[in-house]
N, C-alpha and C positions, 0 to 999 in steps of 0.2 A: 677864734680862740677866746677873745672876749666873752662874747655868747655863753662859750663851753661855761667859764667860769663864775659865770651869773646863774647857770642853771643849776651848779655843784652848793653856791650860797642858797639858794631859794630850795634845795633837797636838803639841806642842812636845816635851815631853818620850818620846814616843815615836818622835821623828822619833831625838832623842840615843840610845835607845837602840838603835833599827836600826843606827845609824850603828858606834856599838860593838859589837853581834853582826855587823856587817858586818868592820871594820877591828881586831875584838880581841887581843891579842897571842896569847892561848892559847884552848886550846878550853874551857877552864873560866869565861874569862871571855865568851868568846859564847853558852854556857851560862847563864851569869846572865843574861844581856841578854837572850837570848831567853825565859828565865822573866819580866825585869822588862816584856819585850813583851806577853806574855799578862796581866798583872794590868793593865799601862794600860789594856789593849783591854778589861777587864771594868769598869775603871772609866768607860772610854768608852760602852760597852752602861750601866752603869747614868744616866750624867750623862743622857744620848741619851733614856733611857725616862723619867726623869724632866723633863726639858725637853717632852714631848712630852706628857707626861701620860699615858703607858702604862708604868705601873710592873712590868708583866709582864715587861719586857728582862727582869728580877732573873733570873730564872729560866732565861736563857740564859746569864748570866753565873754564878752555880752551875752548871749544867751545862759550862760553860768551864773554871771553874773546877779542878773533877774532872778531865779532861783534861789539862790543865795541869798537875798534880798527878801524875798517872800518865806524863804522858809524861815527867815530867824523870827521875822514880825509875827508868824505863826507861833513856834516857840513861846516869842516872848505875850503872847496875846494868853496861850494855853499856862503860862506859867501864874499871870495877871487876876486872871479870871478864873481857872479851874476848869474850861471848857472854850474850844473854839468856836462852837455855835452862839456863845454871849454877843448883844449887839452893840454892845458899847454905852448903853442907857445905866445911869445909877438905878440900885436898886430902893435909895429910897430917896421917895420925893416929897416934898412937906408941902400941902396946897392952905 
């Protein structure tokens, strides 16, 4: 029962954050919301495997996780620089 009701707040509170990567003013802030979407949905995948009694989700939810991870530093890398092929080198250097 517990379970049920942790999984009704985290569909609730993931509904709010769609809603603001939906309607955000800037792109940093649907940026956030789209990261705070991925970590509901891993808490979703775990509440889900635990109410069920298959605690394996975990393991999809780390593997989410990493994803999640990679893809915002990607975002944030393309947002930075204008291109994710940049290596990370200033563009100018004073010798």
């Amino acid at each position: 029962m517990m379970f049920a009701v942790a999984i009704i707040a985290v569909l609730l509170a993931l509904t709010l954050t769609v809603w603001r990567a939906l309607k955000g003013p800037t792109v940093f802030d649907r940026l956030l919301a789209a990261n705070s979407v991925g970590t509901g949905a891993i808490l979703l995948l775990a509440l889900f495997g635990f109410m069920t009694g298959r605690p394996e989700f975990l393991d999809l939810g780390l593997t989410y996780v990493l994803l999640n991870i990679i893809g915002t530093l990607a975002v944030l890398k393309y947002f930075r620089y204008g291109s994710l092929a940049h290596g990370g080198e200033d563009e100018e250097t004073e010798t």
